[in-house]
TIRO-2110 file (N, C-alpha, C; in Angstrom, 1 decimal):
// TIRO-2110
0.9, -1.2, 0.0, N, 1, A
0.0, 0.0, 0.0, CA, 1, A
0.9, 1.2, 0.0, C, 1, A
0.6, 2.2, -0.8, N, 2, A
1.7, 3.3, -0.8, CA, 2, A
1.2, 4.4, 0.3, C, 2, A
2.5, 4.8, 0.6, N, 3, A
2.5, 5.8, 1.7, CA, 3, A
1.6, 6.9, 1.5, C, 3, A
1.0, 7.8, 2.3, N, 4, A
0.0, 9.0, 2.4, CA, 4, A
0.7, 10.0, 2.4, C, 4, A
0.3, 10.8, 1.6, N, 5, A
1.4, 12.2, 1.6, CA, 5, A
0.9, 13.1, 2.4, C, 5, A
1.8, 13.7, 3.5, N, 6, A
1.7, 14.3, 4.6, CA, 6, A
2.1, 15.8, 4.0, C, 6, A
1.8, 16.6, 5.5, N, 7, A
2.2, 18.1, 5.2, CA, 7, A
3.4, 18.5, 5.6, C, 7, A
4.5, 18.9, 5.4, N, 8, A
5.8, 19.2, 5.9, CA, 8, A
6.2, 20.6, 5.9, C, 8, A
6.9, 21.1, 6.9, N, 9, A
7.2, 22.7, 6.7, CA, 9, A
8.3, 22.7, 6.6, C, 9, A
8.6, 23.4, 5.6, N, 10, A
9.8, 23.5, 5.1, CA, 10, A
10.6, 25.5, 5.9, C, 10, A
11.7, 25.5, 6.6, N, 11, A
12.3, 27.0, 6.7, CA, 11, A
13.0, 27.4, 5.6, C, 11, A
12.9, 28.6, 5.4, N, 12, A
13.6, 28.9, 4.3, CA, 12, A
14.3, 30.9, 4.6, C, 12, A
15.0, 31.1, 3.9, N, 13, A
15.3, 32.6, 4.2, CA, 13, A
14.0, 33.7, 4.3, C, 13, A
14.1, 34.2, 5.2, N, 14, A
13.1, 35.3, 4.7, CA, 14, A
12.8, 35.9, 3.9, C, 14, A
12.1, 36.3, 3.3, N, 15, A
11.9, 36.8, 1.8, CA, 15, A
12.0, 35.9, 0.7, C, 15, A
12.1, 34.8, 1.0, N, 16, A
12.3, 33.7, -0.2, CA, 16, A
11.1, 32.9, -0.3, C, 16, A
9.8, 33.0, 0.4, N, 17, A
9.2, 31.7, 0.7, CA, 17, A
8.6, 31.6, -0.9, C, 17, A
7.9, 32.9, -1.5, N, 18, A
7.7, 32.6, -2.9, CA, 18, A
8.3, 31.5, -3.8, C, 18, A
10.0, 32.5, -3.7, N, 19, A
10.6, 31.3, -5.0, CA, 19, A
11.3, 30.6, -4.9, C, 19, A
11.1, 29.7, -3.4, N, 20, A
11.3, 28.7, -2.9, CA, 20, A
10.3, 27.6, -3.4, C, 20, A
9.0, 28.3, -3.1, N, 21, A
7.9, 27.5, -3.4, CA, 21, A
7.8, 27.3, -4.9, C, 21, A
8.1, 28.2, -5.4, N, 22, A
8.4, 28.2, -7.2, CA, 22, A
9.5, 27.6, -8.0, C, 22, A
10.7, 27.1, -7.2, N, 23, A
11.7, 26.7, -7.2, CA, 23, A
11.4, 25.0, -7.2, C, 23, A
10.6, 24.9, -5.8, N, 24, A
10.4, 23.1, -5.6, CA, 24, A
8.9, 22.9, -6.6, C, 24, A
8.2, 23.6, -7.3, N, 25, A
7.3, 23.2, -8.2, CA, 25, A
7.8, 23.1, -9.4, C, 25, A
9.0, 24.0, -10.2, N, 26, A
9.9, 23.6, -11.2, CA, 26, A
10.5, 22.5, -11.0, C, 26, A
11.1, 22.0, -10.1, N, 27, A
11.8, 21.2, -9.4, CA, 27, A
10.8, 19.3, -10.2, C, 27, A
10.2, 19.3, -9.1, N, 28, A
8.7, 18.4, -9.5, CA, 28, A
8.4, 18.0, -11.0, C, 28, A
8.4, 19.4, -11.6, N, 29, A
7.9, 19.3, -12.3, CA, 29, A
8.9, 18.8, -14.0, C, 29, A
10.5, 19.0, -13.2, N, 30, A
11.5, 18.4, -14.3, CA, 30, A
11.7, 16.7, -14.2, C, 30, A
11.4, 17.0, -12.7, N, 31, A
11.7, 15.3, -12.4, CA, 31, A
10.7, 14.6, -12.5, C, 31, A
9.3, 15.1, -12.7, N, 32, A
8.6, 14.4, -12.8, CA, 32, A
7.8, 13.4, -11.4, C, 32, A
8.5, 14.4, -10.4, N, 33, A
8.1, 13.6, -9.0, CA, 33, A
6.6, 14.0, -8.7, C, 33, A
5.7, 14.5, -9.7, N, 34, A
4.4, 14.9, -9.1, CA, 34, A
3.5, 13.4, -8.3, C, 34, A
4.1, 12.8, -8.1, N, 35, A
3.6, 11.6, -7.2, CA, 35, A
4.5, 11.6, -5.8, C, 35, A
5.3, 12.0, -5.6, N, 36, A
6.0, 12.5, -4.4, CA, 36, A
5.7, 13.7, -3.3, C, 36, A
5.3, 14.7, -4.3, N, 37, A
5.9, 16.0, -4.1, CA, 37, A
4.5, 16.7, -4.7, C, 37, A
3.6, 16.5, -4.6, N, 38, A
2.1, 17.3, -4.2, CA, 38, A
1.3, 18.1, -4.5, C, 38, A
1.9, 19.1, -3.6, N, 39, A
1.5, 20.5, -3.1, CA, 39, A
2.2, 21.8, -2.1, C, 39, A
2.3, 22.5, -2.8, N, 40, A
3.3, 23.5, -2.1, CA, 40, A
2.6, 24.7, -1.9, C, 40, A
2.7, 25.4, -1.1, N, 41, A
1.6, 26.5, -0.6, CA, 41, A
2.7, 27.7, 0.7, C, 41, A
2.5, 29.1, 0.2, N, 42, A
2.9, 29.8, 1.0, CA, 42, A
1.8, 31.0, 1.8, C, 42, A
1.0, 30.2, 2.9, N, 43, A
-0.2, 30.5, 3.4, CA, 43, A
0.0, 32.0, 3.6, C, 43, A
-1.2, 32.7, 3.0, N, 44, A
-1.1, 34.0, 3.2, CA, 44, A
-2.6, 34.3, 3.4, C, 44, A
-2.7, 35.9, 4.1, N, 45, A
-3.7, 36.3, 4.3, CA, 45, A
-3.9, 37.4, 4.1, C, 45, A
-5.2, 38.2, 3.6, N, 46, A
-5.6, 39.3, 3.0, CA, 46, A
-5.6, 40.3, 3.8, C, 46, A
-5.0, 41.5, 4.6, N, 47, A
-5.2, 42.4, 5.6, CA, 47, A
-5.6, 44.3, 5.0, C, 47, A
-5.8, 44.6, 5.7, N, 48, A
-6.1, 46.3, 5.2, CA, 48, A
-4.8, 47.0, 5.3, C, 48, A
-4.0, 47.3, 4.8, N, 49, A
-3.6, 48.0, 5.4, CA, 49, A
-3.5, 50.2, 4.8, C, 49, A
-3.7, 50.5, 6.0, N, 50, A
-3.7, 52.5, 5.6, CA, 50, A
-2.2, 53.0, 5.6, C, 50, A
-2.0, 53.5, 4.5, N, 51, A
-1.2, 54.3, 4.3, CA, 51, A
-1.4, 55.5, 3.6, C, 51, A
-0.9, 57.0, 4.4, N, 52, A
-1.1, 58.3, 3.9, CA, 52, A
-2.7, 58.2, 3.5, C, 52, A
-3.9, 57.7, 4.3, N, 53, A
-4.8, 58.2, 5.2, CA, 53, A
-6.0, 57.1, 3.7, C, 53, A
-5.1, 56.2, 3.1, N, 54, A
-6.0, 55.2, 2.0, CA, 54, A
-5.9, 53.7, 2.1, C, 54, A
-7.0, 53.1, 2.2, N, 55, A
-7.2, 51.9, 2.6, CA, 55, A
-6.1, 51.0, 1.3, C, 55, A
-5.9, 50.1, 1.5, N, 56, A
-5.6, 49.0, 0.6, CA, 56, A
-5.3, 47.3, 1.1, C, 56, A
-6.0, 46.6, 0.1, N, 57, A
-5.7, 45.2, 0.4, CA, 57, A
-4.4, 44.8, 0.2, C, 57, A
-3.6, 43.9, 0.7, N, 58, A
-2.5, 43.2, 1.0, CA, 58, A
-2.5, 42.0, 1.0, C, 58, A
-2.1, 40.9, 0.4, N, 59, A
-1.7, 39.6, 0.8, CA, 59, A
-0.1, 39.8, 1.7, C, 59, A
-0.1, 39.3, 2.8, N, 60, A
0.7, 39.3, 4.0, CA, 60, A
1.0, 37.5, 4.2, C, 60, A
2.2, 37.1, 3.8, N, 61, A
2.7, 35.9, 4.6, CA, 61, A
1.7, 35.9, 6.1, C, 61, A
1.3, 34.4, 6.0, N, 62, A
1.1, 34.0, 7.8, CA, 62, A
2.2, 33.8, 8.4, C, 62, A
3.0, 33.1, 8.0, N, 63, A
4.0, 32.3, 8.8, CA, 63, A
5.6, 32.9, 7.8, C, 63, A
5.7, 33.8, 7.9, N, 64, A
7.4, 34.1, 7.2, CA, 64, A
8.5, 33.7, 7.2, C, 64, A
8.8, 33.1, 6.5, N, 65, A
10.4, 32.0, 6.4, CA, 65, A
10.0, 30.7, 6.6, C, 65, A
8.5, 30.4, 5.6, N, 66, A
8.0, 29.1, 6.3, CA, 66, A
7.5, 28.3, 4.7, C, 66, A
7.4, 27.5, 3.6, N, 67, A
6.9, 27.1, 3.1, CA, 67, A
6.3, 25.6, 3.5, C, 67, A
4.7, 25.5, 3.3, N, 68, A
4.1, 24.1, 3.5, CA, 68, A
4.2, 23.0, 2.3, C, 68, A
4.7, 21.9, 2.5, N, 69, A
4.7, 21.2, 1.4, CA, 69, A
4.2, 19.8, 1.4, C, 69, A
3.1, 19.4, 0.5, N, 70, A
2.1, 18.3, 0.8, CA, 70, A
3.1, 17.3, 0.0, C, 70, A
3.8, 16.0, 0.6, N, 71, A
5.0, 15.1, 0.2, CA, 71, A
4.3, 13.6, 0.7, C, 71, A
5.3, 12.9, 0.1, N, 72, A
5.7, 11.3, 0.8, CA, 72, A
6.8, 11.7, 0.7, C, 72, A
7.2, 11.2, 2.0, N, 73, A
9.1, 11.6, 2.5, CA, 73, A
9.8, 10.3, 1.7, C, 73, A
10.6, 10.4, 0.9, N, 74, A
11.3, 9.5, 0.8, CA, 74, A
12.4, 10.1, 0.4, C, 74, A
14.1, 9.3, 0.5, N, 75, A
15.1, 9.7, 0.4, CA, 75, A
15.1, 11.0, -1.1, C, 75, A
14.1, 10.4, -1.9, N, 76, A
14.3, 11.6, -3.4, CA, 76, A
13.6, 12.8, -2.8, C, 76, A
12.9, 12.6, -2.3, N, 77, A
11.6, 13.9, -2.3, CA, 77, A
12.1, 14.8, -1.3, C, 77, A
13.4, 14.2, 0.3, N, 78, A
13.9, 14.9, 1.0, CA, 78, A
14.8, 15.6, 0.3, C, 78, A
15.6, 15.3, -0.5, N, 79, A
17.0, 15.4, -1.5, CA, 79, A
16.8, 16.8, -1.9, C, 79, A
15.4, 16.7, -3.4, N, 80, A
15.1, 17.6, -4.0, CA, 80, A
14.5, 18.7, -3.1, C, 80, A
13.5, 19.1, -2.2, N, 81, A
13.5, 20.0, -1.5, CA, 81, A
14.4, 20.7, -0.6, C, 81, A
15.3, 19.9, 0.2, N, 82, A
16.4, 20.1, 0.7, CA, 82, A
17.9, 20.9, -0.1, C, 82, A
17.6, 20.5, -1.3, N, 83, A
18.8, 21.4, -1.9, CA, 83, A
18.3, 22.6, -2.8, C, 83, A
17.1, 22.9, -2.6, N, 84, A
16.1, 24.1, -3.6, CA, 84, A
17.1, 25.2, -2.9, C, 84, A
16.8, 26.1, -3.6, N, 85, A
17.9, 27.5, -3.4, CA, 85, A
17.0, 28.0, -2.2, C, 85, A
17.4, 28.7, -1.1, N, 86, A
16.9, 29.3, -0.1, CA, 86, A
16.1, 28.0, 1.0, C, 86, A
16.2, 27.1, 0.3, N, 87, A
16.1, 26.4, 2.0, CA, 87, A
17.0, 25.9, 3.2, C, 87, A
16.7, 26.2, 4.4, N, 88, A
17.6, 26.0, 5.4, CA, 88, A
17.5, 24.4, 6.0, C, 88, A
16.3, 23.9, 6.1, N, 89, A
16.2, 22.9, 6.1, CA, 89, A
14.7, 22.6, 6.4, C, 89, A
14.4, 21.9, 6.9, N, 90, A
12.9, 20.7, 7.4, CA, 90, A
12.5, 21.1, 9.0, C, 90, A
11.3, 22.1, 9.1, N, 91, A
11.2, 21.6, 10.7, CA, 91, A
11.1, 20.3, 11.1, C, 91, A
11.7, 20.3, 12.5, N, 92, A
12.0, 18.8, 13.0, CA, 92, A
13.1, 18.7, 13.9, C, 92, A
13.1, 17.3, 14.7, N, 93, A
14.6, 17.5, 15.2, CA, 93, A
15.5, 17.0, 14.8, C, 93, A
16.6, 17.8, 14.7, N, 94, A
17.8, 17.2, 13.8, CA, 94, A
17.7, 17.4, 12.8, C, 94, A
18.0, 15.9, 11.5, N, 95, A
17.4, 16.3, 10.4, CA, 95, A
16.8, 15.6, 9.9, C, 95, A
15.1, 15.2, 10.5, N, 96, A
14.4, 14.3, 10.6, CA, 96, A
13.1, 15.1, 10.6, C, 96, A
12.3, 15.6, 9.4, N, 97, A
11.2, 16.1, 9.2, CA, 97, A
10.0, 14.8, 10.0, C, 97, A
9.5, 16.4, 10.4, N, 98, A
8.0, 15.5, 11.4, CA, 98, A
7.0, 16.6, 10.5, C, 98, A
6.0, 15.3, 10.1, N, 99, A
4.8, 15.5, 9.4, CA, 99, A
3.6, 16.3, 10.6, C, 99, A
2.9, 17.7, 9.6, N, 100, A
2.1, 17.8, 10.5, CA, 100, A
0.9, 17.2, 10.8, C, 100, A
0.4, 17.1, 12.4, N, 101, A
-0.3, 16.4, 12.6, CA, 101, A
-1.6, 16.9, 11.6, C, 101, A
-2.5, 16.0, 11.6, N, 102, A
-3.9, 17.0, 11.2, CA, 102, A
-5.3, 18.0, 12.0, C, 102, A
-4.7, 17.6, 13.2, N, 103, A
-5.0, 19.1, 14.1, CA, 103, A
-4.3, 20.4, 13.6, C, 103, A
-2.9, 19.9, 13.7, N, 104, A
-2.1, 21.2, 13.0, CA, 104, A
-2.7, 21.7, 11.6, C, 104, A
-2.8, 20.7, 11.0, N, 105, A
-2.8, 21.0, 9.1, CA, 105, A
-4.4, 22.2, 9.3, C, 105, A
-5.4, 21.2, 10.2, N, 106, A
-6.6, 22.1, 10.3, CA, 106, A
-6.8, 23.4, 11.1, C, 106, A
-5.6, 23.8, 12.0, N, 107, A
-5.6, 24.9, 12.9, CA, 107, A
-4.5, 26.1, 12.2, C, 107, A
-3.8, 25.8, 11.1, N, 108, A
-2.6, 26.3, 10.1, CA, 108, A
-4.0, 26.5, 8.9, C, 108, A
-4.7, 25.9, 8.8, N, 109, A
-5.8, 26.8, 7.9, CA, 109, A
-4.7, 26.2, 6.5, C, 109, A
-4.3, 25.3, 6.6, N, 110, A
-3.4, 24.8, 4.9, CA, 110, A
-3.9, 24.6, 4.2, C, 110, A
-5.1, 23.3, 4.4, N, 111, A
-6.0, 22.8, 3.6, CA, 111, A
-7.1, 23.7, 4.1, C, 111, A
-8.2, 23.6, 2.7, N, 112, A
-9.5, 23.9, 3.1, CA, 112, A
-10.5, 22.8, 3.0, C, 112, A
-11.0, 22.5, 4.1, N, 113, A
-11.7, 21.3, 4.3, CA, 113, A
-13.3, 22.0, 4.1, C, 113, A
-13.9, 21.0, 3.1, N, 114, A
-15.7, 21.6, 2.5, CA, 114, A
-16.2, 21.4, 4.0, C, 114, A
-17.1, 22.3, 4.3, N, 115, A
-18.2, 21.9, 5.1, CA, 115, A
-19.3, 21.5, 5.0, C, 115, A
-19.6, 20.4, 4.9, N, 116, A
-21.1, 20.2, 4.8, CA, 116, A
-21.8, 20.6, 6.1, C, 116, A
-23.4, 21.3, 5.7, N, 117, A
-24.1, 21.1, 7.5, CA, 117, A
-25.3, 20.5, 6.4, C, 117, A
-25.6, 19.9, 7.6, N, 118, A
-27.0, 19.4, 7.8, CA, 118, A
-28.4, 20.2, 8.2, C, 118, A
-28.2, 21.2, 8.8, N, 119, A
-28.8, 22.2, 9.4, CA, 119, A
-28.7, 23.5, 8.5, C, 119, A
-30.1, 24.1, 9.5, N, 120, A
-29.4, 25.8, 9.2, CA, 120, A
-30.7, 26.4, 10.5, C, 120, A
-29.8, 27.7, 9.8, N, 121, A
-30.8, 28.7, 10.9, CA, 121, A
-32.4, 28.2, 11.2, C, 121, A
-32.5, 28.5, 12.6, N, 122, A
-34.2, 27.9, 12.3, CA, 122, A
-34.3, 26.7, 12.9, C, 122, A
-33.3, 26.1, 12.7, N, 123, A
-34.0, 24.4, 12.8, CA, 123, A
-33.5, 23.9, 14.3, C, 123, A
-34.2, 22.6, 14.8, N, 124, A
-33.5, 22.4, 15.7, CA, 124, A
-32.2, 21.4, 15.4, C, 124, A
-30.9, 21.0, 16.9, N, 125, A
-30.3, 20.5, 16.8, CA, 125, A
-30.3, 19.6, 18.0, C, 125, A
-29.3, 18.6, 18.4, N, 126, A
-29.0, 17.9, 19.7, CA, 126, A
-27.3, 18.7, 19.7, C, 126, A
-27.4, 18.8, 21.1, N, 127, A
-25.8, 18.7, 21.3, CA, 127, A
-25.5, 17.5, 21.8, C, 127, A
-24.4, 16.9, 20.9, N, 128, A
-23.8, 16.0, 21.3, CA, 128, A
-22.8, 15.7, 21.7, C, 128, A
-22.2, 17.1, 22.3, N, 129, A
-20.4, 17.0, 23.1, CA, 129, A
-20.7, 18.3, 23.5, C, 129, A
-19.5, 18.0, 25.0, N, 130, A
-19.6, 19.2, 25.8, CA, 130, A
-20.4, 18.6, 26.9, C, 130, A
-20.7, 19.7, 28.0, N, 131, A
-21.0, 19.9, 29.1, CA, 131, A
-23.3, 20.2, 29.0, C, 131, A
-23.0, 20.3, 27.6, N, 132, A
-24.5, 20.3, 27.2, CA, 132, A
-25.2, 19.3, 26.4, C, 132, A
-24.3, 18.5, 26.6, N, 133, A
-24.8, 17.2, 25.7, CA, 133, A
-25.9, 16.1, 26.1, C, 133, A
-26.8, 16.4, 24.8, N, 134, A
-28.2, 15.7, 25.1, CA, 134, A
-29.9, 16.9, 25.1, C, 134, A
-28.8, 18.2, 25.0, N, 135, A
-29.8, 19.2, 25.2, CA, 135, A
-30.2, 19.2, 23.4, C, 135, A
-31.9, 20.0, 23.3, N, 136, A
-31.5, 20.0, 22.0, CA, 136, A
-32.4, 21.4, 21.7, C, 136, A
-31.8, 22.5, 20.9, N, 137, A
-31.8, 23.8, 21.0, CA, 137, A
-32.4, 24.4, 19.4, C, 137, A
-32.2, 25.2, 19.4, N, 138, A
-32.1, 25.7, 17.9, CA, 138, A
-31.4, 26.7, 17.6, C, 138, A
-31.2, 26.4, 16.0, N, 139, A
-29.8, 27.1, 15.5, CA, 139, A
-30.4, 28.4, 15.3, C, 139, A
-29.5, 29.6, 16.5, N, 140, A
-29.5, 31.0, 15.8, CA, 140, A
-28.9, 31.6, 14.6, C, 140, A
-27.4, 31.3, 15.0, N, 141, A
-26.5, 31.9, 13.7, CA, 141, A
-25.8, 30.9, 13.4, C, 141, A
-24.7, 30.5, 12.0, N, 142, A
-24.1, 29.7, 11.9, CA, 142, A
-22.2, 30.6, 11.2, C, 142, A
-21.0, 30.2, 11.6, N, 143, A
-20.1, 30.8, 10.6, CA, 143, A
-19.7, 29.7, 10.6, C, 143, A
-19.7, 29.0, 9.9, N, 144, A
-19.0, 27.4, 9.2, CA, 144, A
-17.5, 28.1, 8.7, C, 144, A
-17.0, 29.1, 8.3, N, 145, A
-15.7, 29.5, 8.7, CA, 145, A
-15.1, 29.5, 9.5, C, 145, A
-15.6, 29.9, 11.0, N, 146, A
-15.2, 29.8, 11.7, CA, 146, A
-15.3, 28.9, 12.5, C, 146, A
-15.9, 27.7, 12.2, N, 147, A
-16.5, 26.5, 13.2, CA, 147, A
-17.2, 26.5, 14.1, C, 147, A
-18.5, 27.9, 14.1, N, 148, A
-19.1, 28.0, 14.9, CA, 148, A
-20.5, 28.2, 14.4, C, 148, A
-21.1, 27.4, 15.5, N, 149, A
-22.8, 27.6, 15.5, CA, 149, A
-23.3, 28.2, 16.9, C, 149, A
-24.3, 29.0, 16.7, N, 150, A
-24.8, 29.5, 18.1, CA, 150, A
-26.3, 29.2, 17.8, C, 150, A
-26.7, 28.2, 19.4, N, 151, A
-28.0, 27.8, 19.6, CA, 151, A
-28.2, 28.3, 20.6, C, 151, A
-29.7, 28.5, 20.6, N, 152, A
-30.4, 28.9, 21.7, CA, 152, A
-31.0, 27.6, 22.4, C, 152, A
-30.6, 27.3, 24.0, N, 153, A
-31.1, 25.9, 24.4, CA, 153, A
-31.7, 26.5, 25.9, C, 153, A
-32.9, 25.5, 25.9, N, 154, A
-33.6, 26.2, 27.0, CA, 154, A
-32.9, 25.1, 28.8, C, 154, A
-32.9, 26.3, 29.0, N, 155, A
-32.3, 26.1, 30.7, CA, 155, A
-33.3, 26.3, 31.9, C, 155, A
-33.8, 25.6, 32.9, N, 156, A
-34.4, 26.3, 34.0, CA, 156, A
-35.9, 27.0, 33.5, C, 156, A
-36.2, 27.1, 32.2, N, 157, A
-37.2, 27.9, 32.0, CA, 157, A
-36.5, 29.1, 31.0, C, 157, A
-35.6, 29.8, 30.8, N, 158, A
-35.0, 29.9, 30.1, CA, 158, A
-34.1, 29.9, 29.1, C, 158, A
-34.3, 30.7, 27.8, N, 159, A
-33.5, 30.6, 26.5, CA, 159, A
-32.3, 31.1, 26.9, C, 159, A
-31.0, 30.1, 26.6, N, 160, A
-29.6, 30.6, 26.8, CA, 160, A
-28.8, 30.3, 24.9, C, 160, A
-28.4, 31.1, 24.8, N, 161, A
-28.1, 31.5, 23.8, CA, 161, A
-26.1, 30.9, 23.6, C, 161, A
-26.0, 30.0, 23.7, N, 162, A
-24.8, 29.0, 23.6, CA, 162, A
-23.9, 28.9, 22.2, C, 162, A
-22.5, 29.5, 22.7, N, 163, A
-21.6, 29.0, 21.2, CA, 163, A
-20.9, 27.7, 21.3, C, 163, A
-21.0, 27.1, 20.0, N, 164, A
-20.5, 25.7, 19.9, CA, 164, A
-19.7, 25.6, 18.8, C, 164, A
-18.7, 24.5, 18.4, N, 165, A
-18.3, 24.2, 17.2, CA, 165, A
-18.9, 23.4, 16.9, C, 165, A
-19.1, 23.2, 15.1, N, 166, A
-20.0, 22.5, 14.4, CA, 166, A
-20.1, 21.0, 14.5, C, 166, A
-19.3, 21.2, 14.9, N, 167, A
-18.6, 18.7, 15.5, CA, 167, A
-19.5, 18.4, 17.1, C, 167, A
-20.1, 19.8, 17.6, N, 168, A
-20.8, 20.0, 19.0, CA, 168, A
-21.9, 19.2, 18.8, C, 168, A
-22.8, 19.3, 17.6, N, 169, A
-24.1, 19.2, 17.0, CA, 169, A
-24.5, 18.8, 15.8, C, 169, A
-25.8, 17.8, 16.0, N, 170, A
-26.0, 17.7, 14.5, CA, 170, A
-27.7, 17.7, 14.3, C, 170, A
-28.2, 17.4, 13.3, N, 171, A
-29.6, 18.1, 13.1, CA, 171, A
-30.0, 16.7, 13.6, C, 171, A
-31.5, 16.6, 13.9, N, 172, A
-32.6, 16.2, 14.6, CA, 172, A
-33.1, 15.1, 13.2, C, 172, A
-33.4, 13.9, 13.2, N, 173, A
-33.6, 13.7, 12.5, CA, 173, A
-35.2, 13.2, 12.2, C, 173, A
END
């Protein structure tokens, strides 16, 4: 069974994460390792920034001196990233790349994972994890971006108005 290509972070000089990442997709793509060697990504994010009193958008590195690279480690695939111009080496200890976990991959925002819901505003739900589990409420707001749903669940005689993430709850069936 062939190995599962994990996410690896790669350090690199500051300022280089671009044509680092452009460097190991040329790379791939002479050797033909596109079964090794993935996906490369230099996670960035969109910010405002004002200057001399005018708004403008910006793509801003998240992580600077950092490229993510979706791999199967094997002696070739360490080789060719490892010698790309501007890399210093593999987070990890020594020189022994550790794959990220996929808590990490999902809290690094690397991948975008679809959401499905089952619900929506309006409807009811059960909570099924947590300290409220077993209650069953209805969905006020939802940001599936952010992993959050807010239900209103009745307490004591009272509507309490509760934030959850979306793995908290699922629709009524």
């Amino acid at each position: 069974m062939p190995e599962e290509a994990r996410w690896y972070v790669v350090h690199t000089y500051s300022g280089y994460e671009n044509k680092v990442a452009t460097n190991i997709e040329k790379a791939v793509e002479n050797r033909k390792l596109q079964d090794l060697i993935q996906e490369v990504q230099v996670p960035t994010e969109t910010v405002v920034e004002i200057k001399d009193n005018k708004k403008k958008e910006v793509e801003r590195k998240i992580y600077p001196g950092y490229v993510m690279v979706k791999m199967i480690m094997t002696d070739d695939s360490w080789y060719v990233v490892r010698n790309i111009r501007g890399v210093t080496g593999f987070v990890g200890p020594g020189s022994r790349p550790v794959p990220l976990t996929d808590e990490e991959v999902s809290r690094l925002g690397v991948e975008k994972r679809e959401i499905i819901l089952n619900f929506k505003v309006g409807e009811s739900v059960k909570v099924t994890d947590g300290y409220l589990e077993g209650f069953i409420g209805t969905v006020e707001s939802l940001e599936p971006e952010n992993d959050l749903v807010r239900v209103s669940v009745s307490m004591m005689g009272k509507d309490v108005l509760v934030e959850l993430e979306l793995s908290q709850v699922e629709a009524l069936s």
